[in-house]
PADRENMI-560595 format. One record per residue: residue in one letter; x, y, z of N, C-alpha, C, O in turn. Coordinates in steps of 0.05 Angstrom, whole numbers, plus 5000, padded with zeros to 4 digits. Each point is the difference from the previous one (the first is absolute). Layout:
<atoms>
a | X | Y | Z | X | Y | Z | X | Y | Z | X | Y | Z;
...
</atoms>
This chain:
<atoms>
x | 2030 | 5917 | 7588 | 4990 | 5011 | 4975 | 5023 | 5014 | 4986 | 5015 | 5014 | 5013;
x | 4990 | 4980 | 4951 | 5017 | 5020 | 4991 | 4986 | 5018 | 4989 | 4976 | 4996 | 4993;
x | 5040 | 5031 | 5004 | 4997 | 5022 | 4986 | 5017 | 5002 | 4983 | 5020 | 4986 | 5000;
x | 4975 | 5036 | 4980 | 5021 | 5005 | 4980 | 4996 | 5024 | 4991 | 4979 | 5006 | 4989;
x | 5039 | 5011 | 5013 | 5003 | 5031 | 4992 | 4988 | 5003 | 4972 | 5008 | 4982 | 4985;
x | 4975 | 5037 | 5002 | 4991 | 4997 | 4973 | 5018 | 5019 | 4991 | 4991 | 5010 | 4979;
x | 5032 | 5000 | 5028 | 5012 | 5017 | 4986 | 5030 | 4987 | 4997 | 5011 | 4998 | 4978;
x | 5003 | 4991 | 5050 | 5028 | 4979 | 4982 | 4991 | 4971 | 5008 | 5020 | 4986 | 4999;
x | 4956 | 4998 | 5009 | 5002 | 4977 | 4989 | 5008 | 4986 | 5036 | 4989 | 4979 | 5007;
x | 5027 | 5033 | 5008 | 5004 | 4991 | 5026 | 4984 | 4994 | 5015 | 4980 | 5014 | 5004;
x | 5026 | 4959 | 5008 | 4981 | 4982 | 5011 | 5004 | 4994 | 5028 | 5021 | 4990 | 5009;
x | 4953 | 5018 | 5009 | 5009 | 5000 | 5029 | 4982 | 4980 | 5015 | 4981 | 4993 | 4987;
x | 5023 | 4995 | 5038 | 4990 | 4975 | 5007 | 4991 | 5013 | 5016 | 5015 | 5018 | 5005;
x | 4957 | 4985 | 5015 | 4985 | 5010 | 5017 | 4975 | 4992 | 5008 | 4980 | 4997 | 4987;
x | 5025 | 5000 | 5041 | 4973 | 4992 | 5013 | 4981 | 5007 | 4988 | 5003 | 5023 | 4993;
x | 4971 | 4965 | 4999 | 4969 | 5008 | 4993 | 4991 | 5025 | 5021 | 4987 | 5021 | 4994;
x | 5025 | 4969 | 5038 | 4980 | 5015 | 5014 | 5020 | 5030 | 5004 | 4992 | 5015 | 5018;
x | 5034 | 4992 | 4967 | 5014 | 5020 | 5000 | 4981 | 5023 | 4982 | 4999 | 5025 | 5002;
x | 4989 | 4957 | 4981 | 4981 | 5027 | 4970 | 4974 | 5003 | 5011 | 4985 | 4981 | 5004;
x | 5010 | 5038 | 5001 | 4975 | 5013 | 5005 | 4993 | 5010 | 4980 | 5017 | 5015 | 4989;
x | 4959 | 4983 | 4998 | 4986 | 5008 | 4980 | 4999 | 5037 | 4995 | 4985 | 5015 | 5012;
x | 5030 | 4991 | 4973 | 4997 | 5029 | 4995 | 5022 | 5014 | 5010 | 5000 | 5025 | 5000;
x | 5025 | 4957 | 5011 | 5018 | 5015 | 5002 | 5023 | 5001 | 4986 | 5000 | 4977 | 4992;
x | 5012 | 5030 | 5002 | 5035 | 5006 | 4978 | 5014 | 4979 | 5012 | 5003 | 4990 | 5023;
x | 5008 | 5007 | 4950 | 5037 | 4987 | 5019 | 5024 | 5014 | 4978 | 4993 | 5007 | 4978;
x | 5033 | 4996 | 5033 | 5019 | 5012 | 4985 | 5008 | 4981 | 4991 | 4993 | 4979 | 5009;
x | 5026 | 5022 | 4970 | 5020 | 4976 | 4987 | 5024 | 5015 | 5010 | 5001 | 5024 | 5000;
x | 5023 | 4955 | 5013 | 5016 | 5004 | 5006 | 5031 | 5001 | 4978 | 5023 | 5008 | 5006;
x | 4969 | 4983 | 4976 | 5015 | 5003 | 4980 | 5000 | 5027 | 4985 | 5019 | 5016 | 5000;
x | 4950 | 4988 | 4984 | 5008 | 5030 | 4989 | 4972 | 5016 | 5013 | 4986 | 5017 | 4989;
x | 5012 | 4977 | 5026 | 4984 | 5031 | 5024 | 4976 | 5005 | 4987 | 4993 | 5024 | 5001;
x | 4987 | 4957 | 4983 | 4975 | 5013 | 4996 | 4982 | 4984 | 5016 | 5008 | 4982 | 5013;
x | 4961 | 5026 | 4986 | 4987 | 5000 | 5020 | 4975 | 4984 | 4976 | 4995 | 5005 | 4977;
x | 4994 | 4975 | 5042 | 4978 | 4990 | 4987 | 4978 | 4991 | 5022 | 5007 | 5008 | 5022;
x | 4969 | 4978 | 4980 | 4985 | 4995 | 5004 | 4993 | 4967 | 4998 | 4980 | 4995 | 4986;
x | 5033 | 4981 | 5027 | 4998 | 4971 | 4986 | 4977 | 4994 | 5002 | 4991 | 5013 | 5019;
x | 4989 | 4970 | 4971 | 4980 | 4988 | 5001 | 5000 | 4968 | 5017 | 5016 | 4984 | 4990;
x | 4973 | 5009 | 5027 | 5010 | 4980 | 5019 | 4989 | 4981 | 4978 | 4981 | 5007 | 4986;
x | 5031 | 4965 | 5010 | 4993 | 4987 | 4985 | 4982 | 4977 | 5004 | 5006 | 4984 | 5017;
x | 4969 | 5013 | 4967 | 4978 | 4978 | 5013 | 5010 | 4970 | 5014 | 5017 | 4985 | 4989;
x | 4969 | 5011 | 5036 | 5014 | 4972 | 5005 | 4998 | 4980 | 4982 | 4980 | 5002 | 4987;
x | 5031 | 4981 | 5009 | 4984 | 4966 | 4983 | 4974 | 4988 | 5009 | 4998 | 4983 | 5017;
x | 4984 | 5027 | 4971 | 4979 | 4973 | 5015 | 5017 | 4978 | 4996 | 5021 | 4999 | 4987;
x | 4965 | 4979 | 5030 | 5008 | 4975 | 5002 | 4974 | 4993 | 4972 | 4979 | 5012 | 4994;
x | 5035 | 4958 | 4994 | 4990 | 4987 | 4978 | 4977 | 4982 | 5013 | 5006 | 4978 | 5008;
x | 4970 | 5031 | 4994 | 4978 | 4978 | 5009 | 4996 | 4982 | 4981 | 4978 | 4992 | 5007;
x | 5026 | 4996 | 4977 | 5012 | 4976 | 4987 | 5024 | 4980 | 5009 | 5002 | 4977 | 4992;
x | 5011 | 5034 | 5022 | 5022 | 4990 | 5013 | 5003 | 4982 | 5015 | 4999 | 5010 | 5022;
x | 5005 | 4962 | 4979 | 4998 | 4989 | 5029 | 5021 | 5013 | 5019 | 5019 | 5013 | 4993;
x | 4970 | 4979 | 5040 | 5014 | 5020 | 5015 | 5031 | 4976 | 5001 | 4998 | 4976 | 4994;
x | 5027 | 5038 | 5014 | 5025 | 4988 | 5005 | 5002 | 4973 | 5010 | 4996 | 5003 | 5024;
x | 5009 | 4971 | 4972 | 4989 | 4976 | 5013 | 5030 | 5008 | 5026 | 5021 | 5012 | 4995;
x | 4971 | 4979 | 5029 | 5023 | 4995 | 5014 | 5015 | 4976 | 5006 | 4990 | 4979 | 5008;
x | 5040 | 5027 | 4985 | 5021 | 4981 | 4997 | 5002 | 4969 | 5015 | 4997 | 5007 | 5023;
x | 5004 | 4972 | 4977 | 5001 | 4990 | 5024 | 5013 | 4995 | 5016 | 5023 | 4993 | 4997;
x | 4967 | 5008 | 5022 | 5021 | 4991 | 5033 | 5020 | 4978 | 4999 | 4997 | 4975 | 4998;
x | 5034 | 5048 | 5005 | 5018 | 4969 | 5006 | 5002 | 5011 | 5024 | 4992 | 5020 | 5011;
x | 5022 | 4960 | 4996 | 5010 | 4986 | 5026 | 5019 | 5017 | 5012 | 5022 | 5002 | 4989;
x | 4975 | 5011 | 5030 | 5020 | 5013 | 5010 | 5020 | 4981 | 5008 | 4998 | 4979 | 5012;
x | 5033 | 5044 | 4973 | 5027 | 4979 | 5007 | 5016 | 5011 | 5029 | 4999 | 5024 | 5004;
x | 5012 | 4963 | 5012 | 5023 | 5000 | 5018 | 5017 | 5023 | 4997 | 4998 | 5013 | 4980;
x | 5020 | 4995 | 5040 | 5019 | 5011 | 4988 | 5029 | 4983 | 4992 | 5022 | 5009 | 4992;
x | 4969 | 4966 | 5014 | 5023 | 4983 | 4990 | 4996 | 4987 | 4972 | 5020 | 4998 | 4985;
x | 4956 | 4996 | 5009 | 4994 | 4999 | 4977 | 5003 | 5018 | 4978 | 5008 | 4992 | 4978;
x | 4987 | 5028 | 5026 | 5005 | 5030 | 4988 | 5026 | 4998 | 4990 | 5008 | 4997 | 4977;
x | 5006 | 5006 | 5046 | 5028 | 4994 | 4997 | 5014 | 4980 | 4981 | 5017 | 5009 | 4985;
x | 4976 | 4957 | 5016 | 5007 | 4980 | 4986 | 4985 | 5010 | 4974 | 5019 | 5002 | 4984;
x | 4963 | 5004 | 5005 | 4992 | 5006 | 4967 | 5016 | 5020 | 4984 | 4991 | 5023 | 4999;
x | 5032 | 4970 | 4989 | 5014 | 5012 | 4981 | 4989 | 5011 | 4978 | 4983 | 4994 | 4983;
x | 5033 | 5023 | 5022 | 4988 | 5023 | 4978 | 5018 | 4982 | 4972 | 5017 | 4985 | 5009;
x | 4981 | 5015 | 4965 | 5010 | 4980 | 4983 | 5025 | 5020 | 4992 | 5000 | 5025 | 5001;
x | 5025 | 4955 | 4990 | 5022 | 5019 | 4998 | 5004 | 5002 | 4968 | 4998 | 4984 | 4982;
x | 5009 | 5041 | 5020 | 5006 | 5019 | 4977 | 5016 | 4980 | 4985 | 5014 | 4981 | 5008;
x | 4977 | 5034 | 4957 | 5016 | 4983 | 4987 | 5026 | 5016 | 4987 | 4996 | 5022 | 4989;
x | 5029 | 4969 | 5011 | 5025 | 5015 | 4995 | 4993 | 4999 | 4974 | 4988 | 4982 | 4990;
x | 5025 | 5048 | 4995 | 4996 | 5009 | 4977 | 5028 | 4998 | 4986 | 5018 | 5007 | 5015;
x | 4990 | 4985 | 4960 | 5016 | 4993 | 4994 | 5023 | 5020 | 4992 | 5025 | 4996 | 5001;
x | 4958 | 5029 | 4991 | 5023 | 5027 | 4999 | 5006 | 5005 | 5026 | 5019 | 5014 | 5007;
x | 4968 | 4977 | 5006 | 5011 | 5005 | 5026 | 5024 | 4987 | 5011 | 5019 | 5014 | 5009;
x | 4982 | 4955 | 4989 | 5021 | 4987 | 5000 | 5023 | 5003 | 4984 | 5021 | 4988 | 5003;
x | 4974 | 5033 | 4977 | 5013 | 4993 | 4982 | 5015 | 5029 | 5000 | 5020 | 4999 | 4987;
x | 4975 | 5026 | 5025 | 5004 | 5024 | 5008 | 5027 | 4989 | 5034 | 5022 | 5010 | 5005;
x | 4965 | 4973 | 5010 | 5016 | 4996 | 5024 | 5022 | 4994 | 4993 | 5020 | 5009 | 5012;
x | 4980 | 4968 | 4961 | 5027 | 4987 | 4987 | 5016 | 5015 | 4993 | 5024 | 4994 | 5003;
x | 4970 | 5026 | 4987 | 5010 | 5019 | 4978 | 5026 | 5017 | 5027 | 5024 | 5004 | 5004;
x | 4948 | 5000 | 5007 | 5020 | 5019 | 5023 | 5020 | 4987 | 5017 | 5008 | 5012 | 5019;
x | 4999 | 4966 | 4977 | 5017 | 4975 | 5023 | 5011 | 5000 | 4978 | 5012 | 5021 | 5003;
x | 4996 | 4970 | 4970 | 5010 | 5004 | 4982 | 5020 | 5023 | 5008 | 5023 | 4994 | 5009;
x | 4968 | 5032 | 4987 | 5004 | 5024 | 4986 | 5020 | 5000 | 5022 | 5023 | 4994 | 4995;
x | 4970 | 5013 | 5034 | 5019 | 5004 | 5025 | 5017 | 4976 | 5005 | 5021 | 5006 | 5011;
x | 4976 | 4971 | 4983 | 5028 | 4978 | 4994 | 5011 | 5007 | 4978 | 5023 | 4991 | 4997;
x | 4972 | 5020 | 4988 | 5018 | 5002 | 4974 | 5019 | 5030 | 5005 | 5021 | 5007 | 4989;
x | 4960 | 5009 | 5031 | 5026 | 5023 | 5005 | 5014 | 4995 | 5024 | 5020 | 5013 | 5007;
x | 4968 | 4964 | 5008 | 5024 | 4999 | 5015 | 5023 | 4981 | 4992 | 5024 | 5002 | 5006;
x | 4966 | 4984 | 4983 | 5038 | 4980 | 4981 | 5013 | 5019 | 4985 | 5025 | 4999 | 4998;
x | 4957 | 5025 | 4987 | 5013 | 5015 | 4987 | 5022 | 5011 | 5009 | 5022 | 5001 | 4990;
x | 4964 | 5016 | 5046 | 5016 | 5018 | 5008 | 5030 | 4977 | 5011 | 5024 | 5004 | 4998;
x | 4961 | 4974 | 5013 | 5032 | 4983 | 5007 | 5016 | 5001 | 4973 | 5021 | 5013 | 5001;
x | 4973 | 4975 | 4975 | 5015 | 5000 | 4976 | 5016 | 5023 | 4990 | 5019 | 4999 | 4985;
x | 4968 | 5020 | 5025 | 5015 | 5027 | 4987 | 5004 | 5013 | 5024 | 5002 | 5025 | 4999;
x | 4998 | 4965 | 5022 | 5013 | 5017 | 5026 | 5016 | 5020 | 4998 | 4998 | 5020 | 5013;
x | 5018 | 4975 | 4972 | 5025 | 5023 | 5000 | 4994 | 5023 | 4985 | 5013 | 5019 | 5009;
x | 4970 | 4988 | 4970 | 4995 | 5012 | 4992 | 4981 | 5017 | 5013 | 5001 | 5024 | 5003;
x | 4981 | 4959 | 5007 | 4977 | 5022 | 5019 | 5012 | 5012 | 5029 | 4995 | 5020 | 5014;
x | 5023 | 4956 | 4988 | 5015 | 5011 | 5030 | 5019 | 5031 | 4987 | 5013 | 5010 | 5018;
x | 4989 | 5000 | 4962 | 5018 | 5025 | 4992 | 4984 | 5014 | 4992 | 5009 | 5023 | 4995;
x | 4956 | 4974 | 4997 | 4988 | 5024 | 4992 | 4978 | 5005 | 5020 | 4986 | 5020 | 4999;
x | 5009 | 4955 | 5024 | 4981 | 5009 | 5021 | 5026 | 4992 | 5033 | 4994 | 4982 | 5016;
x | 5026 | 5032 | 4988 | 5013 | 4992 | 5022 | 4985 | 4991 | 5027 | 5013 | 4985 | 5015;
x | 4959 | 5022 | 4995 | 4991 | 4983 | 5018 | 4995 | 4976 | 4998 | 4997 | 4986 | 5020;
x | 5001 | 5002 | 4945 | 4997 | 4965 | 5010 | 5017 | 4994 | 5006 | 5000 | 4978 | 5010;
x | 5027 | 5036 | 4989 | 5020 | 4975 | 5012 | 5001 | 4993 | 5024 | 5018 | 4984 | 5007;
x | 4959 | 5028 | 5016 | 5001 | 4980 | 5019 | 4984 | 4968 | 5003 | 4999 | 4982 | 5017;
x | 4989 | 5023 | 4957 | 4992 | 4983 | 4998 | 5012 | 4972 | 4993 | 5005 | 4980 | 5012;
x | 4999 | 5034 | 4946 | 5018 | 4984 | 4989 | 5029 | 4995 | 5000 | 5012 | 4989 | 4982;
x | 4996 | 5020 | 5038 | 5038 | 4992 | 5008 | 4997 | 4969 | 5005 | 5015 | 4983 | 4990;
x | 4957 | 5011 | 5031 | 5016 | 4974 | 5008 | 4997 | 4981 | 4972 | 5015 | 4980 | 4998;
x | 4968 | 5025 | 4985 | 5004 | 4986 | 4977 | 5035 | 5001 | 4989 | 5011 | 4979 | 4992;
x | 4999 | 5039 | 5008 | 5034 | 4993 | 4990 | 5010 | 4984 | 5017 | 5025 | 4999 | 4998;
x | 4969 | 4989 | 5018 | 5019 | 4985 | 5023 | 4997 | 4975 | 4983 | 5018 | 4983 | 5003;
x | 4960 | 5009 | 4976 | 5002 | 4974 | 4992 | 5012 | 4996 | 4974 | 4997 | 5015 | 4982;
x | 5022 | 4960 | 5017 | 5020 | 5002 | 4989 | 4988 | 4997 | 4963 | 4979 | 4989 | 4994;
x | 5033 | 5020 | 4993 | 4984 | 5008 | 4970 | 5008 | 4974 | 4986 | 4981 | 4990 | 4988;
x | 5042 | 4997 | 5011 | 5009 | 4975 | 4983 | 5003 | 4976 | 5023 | 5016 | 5001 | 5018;
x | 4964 | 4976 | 4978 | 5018 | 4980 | 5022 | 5023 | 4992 | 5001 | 5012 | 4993 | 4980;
x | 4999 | 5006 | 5041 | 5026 | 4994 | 5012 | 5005 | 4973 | 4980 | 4984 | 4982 | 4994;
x | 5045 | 5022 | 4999 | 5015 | 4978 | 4988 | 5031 | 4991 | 5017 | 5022 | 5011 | 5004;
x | 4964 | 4959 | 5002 | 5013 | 4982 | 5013 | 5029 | 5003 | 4979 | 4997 | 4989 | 4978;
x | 5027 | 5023 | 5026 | 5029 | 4976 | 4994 | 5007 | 4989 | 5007 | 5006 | 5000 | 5023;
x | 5001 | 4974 | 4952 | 5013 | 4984 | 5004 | 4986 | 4977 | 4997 | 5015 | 4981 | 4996;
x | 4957 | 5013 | 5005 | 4987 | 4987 | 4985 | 4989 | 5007 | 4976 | 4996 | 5024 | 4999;
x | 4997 | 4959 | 4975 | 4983 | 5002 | 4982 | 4986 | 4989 | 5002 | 5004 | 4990 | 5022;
x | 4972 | 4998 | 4967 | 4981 | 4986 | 4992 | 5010 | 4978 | 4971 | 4983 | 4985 | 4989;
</atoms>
């Protein structure tokens, strides 16, 4: 059963058989005292037909149970399209940081354990003398 404080409106969830007729309850919010009125049950609708009951399936296996897939989700396209972004975004700072290695290796000195071994590769290809083309 709910109640509701007639002075702030606060609404409390409570057993039927908690209210005894004629006794107080406090509001725990702002501390006044009232008297709730238990609220009439529903008759049932005698017009109503009564609930028909469902019909009987078949009880399944637990292997069966098992084999009936649940149907799979369908991928959302901001979604795909948010994953891209981020595979994007972190390949694009890591060529960056190789590309400009030198610069980040002088204003964050711990990558260079990283990016040193990037200088070991040679920046211009090697030119054969003594042949041309």
């Amino acid at each position: 059963m709910q109640i509701a404080c007639p002075s702030c409106a606060a609404t409390y969830e409570l057993p039927a058989a908690r209210l005894k007729p004629g006794r107080s309850v406090r509001c725990s919010a702002c501390g006044a005292e009232w008297k709730p009125e238990p609220e009439p049950e529903p008759q049932p609708d005698p017009a109503a037909p009564p609930p028909a009951e469902p019909a009987a399936q078949p009880m399944l296996t637990a292997l069966e149970r098992l084999a009936a897939r649940a149907p799979e989700p369908t991928r959302s396209p901001a979604l795909l399209a948010a994953w891209l972004l981020t595979v994007l975004l972190l390949g694009g700072g890591g060529v960056s940081a190789v590309v400009w290695r030198v610069d980040v290796m002088r204003l964050w000195p711990p990558s260079s354990r990283i990016l040193a071994v990037f200088d070991r590769m040679p920046e211009k290809p090697a030119v054969i003398s003594g042949k041309t083309p």
